[in-house]
C-alpha positions in Angstrom: 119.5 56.3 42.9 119.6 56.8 47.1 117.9 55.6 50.2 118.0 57.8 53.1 119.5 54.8 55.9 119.4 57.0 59.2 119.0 60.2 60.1 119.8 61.6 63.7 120.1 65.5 65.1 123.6 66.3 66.0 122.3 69.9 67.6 119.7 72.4 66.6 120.6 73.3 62.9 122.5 70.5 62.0 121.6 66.6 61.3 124.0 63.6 60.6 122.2 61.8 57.6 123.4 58.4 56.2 122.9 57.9 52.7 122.8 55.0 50.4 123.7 56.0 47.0 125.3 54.4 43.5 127.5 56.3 41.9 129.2 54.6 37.9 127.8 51.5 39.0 129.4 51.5 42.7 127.2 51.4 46.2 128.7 54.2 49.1 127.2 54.5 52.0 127.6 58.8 52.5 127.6 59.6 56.2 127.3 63.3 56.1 126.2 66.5 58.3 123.1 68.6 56.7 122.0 71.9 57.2 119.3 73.7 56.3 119.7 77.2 53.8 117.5 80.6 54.8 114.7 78.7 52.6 114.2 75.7 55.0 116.2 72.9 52.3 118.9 70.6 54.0 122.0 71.2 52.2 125.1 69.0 52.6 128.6 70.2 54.0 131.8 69.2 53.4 131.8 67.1 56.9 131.7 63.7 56.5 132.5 60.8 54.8 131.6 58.1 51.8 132.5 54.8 52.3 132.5 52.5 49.1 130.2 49.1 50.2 132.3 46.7 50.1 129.9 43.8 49.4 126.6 43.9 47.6 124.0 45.8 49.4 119.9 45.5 48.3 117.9 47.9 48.9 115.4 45.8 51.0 117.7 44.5 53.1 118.7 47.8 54.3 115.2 49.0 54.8 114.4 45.8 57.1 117.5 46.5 59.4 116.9 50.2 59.2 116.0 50.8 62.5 119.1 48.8 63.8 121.4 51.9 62.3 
């Protein structure tokens, strides 16, 4: 399971999305820059970063303080 947090252009091919995903039971939080292949699909690259969470995380909660990312 994921939930897309925020997504924000970082130039004209690439975007910085931060992901929400579970991984062997665990919550990250995947801040990552996408780019899209010859066929239009965001890929991701090797550039960024996944953060274990720390402290339980629902997804509602994140959803209501979505636009505060």
């Amino acid at each position: 399971m994921s939930c897309t947090l925020a997504e924000m252009p970082k130039n004209r091919t690439e975007l910085i999305r931060a992901v929400l995903r579970e991984y062997d039971g665990q919550a990250f939080v995947d801040v990552r820059v996408w780019v899209r292949d010859v066929n239009g699909e965001l890929l991701p690259t090797r550039k960024g970063i996944c953060l274990r969470a720390e402290r339980p995380v629902s997804y509602t909660h994140l959803r209501a303080h979505e636009t505060s990312l």
